[in-house]
MARDREN-608208 format. One line per 5 residues: number of its first residue (from 1); their letters; for each residue x, z, y of C-alpha. Coordinates in nm, 3 decimals. Layout:
% MARDREN-608208
NUM> a> X/Z/Y ~ ...
***
This chain:
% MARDREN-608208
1> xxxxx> 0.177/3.244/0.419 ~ 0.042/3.159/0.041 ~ -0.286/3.163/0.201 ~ -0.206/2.891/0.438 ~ -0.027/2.646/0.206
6> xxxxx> -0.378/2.700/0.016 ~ -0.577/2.631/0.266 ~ -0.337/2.291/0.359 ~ -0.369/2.167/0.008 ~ -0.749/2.265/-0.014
11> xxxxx> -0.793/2.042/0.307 ~ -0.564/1.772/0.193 ~ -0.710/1.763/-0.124 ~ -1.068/1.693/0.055 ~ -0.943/1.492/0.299
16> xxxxx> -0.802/1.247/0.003 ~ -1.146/1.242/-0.178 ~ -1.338/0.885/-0.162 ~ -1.717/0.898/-0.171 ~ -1.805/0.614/-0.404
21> xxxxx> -1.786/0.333/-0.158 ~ -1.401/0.412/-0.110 ~ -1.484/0.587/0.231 ~ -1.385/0.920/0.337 ~ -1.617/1.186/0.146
26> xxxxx> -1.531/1.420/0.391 ~ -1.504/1.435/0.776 ~ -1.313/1.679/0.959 ~ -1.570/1.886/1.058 ~ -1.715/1.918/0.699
31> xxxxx> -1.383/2.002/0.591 ~ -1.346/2.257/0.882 ~ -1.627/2.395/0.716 ~ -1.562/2.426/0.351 ~ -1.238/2.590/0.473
36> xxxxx> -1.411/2.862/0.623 ~ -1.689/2.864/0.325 ~ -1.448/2.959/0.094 ~ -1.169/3.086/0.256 ~ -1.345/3.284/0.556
41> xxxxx> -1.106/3.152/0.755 ~ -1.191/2.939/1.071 ~ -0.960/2.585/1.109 ~ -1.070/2.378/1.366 ~ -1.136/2.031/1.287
46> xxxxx> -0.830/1.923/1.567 ~ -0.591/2.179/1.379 ~ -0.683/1.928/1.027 ~ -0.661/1.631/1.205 ~ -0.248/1.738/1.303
51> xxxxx> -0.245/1.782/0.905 ~ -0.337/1.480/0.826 ~ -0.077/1.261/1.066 ~ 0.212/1.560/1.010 ~ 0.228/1.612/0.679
56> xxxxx> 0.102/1.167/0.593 ~ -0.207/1.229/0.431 ~ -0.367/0.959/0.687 ~ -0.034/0.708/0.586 ~ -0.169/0.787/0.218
61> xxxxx> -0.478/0.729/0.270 ~ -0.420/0.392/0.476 ~ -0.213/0.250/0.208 ~ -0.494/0.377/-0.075 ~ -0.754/0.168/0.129
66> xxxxx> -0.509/-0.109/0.187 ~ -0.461/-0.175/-0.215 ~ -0.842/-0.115/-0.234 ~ -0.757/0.206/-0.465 ~ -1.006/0.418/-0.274
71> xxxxx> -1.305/0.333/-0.443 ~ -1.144/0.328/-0.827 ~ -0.998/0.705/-0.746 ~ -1.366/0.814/-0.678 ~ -1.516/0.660/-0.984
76> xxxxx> -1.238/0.844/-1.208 ~ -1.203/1.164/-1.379 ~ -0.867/1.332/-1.355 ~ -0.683/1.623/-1.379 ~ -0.497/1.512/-1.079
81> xxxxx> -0.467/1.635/-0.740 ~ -0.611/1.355/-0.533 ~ -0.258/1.269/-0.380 ~ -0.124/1.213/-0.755 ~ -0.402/0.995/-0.791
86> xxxxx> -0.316/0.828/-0.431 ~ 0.061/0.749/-0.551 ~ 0.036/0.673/-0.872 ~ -0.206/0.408/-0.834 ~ -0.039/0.250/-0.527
91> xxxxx> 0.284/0.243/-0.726 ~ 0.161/0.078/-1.023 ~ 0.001/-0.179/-0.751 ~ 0.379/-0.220/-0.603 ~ 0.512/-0.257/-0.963
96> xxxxx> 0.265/-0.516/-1.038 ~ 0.295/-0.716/-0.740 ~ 0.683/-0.726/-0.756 ~ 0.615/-0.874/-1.117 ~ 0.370/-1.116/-0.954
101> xxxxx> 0.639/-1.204/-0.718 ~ 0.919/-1.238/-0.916 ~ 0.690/-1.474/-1.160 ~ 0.647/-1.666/-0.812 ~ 0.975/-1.688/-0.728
106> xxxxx> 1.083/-1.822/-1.107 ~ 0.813/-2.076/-1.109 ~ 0.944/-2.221/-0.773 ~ 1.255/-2.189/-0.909 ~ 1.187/-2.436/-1.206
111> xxxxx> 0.941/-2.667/-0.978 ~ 1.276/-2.678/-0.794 ~ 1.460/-2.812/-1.070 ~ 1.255/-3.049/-1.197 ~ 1.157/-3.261/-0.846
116> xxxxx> 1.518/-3.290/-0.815 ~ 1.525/-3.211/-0.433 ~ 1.800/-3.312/-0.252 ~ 1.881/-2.975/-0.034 ~ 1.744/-2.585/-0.082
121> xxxxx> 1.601/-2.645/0.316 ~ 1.363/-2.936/0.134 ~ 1.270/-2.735/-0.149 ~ 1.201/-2.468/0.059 ~ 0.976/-2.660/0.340
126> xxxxx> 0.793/-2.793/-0.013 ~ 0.737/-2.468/-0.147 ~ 0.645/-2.297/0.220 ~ 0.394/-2.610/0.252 ~ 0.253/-2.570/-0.036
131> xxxxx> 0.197/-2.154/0.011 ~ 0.057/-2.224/0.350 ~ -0.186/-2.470/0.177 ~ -0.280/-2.211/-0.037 ~ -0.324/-1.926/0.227
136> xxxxx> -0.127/-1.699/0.027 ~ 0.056/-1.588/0.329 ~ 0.116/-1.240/0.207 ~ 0.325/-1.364/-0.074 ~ 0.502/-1.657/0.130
141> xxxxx> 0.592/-1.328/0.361 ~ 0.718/-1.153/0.077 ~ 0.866/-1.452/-0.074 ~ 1.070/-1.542/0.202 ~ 1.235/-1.176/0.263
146> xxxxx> 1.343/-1.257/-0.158 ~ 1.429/-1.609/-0.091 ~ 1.684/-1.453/0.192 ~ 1.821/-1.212/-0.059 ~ 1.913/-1.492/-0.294
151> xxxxx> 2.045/-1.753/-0.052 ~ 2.247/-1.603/0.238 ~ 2.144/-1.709/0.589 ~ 2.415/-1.911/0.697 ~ 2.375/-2.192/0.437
156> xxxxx> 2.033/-2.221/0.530 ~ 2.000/-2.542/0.857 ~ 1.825/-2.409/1.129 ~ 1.476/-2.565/1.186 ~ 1.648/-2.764/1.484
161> x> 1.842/-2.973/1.234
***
């Protein structure tokens, strides 16, 4: 069984590397066939692919290339197994987003404040205008789920008011 778990983290370890464009270094097949290079053991290429979605390397890897982390983990040295590498940089991307958000949130707060709207629905419509105007959807999403958290639903008019 030791064998096996080596074998696993020898594929998941390849399967995690980035060739320097942030791209997968490694197909399947190649991987299929370091395994059996050094391990003289044969693994079909199908048999990684079930790795990959069972044990989440490709929800890893999805979320590496969605905070554009692939590319930085191939130009770095590290001790690291590649999945370290994988979650500690997409967690310090979370961190500094929520920062980013919060900042948001605090500076809408005070714009708030000082235009002196009449009702939270205005200030709201103001500040989702002016995020739309800005295409930062992503954060207006974000925003919003916070902005929900704060002020409870049901003092909130519905947009048919």
């Amino acid at each position: 069984m030791r064998a096996d778990k080596e074998v696993i983290e020898f594929a998941k370890e390849l399967f995690l590397t980035p060739d320097e464009n942030g791209n997968h270094k490694y197909s399947f097949r190649k991987i299929s066939a370091e395994i059996q290079q050094k391990f003289s053991r044969k693994i079909d290429n199908a048999t990684i692919v079930k790795w990959a979605q069972k044990f989440g390397w490709n929800k890893l890897w999805n979320e590496g290339v969605r905070y554009g982390i692939t590319e930085a983990i191939a130009k770095q040295e590290s001790d690291k197994s590649k999945e370290e590498q994988f979650i500690e940089q997409i967690a310090k991307i979370k961190k500094d987003k929520t920062i980013m958000d919060m900042n948001i949130l605090k500076l809408s707060y005070k714009f708030i404040i000082e235009n002196g709207f009449t009702s939270i629905y205005e200030a709201l419509k103001a500040y989702e205008t002016a995020s739309k105007n800005l295409q930062a959807s992503d954060i207006l999403d974000n925003m919003n789920e916070k902005i929900k958290i704060i002020i409870p639903s049901e003092i909130l008019p519905n947009d048919n008011d």
